[in-house]
C-alpha positions in Angstrom: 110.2 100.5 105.7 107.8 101.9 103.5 105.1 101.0 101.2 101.6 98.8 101.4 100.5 95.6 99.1 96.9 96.6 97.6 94.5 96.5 99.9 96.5 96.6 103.2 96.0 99.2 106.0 98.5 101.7 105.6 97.5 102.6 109.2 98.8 99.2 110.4 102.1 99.2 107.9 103.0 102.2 109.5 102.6 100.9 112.7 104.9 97.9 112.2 108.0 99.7 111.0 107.7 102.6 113.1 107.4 99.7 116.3 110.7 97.9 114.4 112.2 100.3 112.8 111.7 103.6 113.5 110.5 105.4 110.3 108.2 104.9 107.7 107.5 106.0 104.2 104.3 106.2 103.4 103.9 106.6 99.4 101.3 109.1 98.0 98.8 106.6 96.7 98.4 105.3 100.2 98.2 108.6 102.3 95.7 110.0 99.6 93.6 107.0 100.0 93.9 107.2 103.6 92.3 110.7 104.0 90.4 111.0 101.2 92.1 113.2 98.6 92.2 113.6 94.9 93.6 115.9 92.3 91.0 118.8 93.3 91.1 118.3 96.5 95.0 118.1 96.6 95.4 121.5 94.8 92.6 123.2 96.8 94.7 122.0 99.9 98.2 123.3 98.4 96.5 126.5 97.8 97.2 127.5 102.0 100.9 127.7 101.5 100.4 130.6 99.3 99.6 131.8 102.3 102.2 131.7 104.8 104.3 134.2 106.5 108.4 134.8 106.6 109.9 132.9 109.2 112.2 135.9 110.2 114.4 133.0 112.2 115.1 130.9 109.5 116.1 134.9 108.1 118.6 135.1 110.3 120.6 132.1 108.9 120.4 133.1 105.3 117.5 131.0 104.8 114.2 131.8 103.3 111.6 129.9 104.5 108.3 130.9 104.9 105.6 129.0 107.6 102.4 129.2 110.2 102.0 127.3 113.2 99.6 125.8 115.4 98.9 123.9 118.6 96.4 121.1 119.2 95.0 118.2 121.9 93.9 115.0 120.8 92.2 113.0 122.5 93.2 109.1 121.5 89.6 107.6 123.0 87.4 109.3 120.4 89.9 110.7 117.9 88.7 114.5 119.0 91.0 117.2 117.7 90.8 120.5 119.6 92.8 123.9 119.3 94.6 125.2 122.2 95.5 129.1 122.5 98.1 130.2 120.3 101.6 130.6 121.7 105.0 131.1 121.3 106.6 127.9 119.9 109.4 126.2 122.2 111.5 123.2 121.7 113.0 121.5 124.3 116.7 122.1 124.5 118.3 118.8 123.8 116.6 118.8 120.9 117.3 121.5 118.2 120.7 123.2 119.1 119.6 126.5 116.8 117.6 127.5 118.8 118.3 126.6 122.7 116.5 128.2 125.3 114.3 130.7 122.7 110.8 131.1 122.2 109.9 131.9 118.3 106.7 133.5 117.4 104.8 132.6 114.3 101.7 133.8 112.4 98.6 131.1 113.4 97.2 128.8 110.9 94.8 130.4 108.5 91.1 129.7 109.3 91.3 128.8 105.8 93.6 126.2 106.3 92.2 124.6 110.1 88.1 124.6 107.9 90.3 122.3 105.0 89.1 118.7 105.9 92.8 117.6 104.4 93.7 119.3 107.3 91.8 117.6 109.9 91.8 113.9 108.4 96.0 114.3 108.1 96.3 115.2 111.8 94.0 112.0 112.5 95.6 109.8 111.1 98.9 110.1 112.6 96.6 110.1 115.4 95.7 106.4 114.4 99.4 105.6 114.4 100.9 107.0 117.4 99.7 104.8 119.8 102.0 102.5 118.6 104.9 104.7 120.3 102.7 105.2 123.7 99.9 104.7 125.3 98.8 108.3 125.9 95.7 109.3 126.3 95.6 112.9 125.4 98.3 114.2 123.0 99.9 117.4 121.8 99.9 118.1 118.8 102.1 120.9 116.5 101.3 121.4 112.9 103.1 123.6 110.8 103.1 124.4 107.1 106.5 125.2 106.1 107.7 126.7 102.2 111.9 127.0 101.6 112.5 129.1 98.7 115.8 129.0 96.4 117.7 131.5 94.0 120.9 130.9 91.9 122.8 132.2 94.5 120.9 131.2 97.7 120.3 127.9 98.4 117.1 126.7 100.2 118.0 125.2 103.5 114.7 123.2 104.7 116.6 122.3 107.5 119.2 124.9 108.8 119.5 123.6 112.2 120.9 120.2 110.4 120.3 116.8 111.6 118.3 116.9 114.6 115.1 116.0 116.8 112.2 117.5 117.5 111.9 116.6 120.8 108.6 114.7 120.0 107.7 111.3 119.9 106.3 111.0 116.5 107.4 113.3 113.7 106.0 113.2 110.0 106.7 115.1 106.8 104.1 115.6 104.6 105.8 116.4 100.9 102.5 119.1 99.7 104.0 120.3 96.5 107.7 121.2 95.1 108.5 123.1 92.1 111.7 123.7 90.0 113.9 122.1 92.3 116.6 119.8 92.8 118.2 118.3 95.9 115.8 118.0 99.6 117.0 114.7 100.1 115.4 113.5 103.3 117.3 111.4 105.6 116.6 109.5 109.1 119.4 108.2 111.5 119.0 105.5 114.0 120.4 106.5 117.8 123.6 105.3 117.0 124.1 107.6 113.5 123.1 104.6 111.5 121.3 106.1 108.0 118.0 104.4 108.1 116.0 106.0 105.0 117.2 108.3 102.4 114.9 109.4 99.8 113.8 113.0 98.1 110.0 113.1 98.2 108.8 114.1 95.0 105.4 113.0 94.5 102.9 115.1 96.6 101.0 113.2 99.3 104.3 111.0 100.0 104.4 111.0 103.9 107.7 110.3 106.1 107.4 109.3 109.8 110.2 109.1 112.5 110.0 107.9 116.2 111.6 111.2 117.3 112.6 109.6 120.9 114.9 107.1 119.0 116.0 108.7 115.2 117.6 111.8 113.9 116.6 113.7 111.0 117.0 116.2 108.4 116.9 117.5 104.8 119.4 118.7 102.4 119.3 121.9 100.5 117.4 122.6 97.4 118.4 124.5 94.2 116.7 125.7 91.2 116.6 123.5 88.1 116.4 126.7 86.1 118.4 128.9 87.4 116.3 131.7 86.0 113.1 131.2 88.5 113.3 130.4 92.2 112.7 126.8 93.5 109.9 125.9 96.2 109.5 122.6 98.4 106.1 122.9 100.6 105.9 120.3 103.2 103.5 119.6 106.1 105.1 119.0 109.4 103.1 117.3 112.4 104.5 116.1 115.5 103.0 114.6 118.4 103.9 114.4 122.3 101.5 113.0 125.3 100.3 115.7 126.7 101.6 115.3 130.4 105.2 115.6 128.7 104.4 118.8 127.4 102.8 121.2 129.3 100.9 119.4 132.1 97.4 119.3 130.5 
């Protein structure tokens, strides 16, 4: 379910499980050597989630969470990765109940963030796996940064919706960077409510898949170790969708 010998694809490990199982955790060693990231690199990369925006709908639950957002095509026969016009972000509705039927807007993706070759080489190499799901030629793709904050006395909800899809067919969580926190225990269901993987990503570049069509997920709160400081968990969410399914392009 997760995890590579030396030497093996983590490309094709993914594959596998995600074909068997429906999830796969892909540890930190592998992912950086998959895209090309070291220390410097890491921390140059972590450096964009100082600047996101509030998500004022996350606000609206108690929760502060703080995010950017942006839209993509790729193109599976050439691994081209293209940016499509910014828009209001929409989830289909049998998919997160918290928001049914509601378009959020969020701040675009820094031009900081889309020039950061981390960016690019992460996007690609889901890109690599999701053929596995489908045959899709052309794919839409949503990336968002995301940072949930924690006090004493507010807990950081990552997830406030709870368990739930994405209404996608591949879904990853890319753990960036988490600081004085306990808790944000990531979990993935099978169809039937069965708990396939439960683990609290920890080390930075540790990268959780789901087939979204088939699994359920979500993350528990966080809290602050010392209670004195706020607590931060920074993740990287992708998800991709053929195209057709999506919007017609």
């Amino acid at each position: 379910m997760g995890g590579t010998d030396a030497g093996a694809d983590p490309v094709d490990a993914a594959r596998r499980a995600l074909a068997s199982v429906g999830t796969f955790l892909m540890p930190a060693a592998d992912l950086w050597r998959s895209i090309g990231a070291d220390a410097e690199t890491w921390v140059r990369f972590s450096a964009h989630w100082e600047e996101l925006e509030p998500d004022p709908y996350a606000a609206e639950q108690g929760v502060h969470r703080l995010r950017r957002y942006g839209r993509f095509r790729y193109r599976a026969a050439d691994g081209a990765l293209e940016p499509t016009a910014h828009r209001e972000f929409a989830q289909p509705d049998e998919s997160n109940v918290l928001y049914l039927g509601r378009d959020r807007q969020f701040e675009p993706l820094t031009a900081a963030f889309l020039e950061d070759p981390l960016f690019e080489r992460t996007v690609k190499l889901v890109g690599r796996i999701v053929p596995v799901l489908d045959d899709a030629s052309v794919w839409t793709v949503w990336v968002h940064p995301f940072r949930v904050v924690a006090s004493a006395d507010n807990e950081g909800r990552p997830t406030p919706e709870g368990v739930h899809r994405d209404g996608v067919t591949l879904v990853g969580s890319l753990l960036i960077g988490v600081d004085n926190a306990v808790g944000g225990e990531s979990s993935v269901f099978g169809p039937e409510g069965d708990r396939l993987v439960t683990t609290t990503l920890r080390e930075p570049g540790t990268f959780l898949l789901g087939d979204d069509r088939c699994t359920w997920h979500g993350v528990s709160p966080i809290r602050p170790v010392d209670r004195r400081k706020p607590a931060r968990r920074d993740v990287l969410v992708v998800t991709f969708a053929p195209s057709a399914s999506c919007d017609g392009t």
